[in-house]
C-alpha positions in Angstrom: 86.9 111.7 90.6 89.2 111.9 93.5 89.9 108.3 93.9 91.6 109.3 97.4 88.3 109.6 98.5 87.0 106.3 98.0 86.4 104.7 101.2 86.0 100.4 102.0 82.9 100.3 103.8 80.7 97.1 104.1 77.5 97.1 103.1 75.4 97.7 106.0 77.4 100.8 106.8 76.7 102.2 103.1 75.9 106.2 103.3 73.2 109.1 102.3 74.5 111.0 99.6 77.5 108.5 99.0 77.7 107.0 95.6 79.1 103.3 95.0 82.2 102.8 93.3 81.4 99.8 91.2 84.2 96.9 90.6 84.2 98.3 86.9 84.7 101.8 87.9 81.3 103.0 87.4 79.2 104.8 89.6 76.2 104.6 91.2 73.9 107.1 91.5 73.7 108.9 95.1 72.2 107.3 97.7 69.1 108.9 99.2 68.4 105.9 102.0 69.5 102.7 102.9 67.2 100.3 104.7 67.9 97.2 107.0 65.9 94.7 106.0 64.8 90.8 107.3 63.5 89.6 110.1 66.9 88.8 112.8 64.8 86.3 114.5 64.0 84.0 111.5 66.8 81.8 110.4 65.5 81.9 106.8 65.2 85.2 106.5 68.8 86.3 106.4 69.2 90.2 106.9 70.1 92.3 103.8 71.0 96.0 102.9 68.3 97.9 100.5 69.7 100.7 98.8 67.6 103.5 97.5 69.3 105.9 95.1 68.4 109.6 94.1 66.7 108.1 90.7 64.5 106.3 92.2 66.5 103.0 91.5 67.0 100.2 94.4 69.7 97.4 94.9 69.7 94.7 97.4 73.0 93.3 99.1 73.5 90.9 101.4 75.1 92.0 105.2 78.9 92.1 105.6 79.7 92.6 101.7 82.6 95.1 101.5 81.7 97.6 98.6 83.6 101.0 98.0 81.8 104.8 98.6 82.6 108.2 97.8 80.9 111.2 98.6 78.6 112.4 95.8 80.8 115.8 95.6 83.8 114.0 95.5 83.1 112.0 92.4 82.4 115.0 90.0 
């Protein structure tokens, strides 16, 4: 992995065909889609970040976290 890749992104800026570089070093698997989810106008319903990966796997995370990306060709 080219660890000069890695980018600081925050979450609701996550991209297709990225992979997340996990606090461990892991990886995810690559991102196919990432959906807004939440309704703005409901004070309840705070606003998250669904992330749909290329094995059909999804993780939710709240708005403004700051996680780490890397292009899926970058991490091989």
């Amino acid at each position: 992995m080219d660890e000069s890749k890695i980018e600081n992104v925050m979450s609701e800026l996550l991209g297709e065909g990225y992979r997340i570089v996990r606090d461990n070093g892991e990886l995810s698997p690559m991102i196919e889609w990432v959906d807004w989810a939440g309704d703005p106008d409901d004070e309840d319903d705070e606003e998250r970040v669904e992330v749909n990966f290329a094995d059909g796997t999804m993780e939710t995370y709240p708005m403004g976290v700051e996680l780490r990306q890397i292009w899926h060709e970058d991490a091989e």
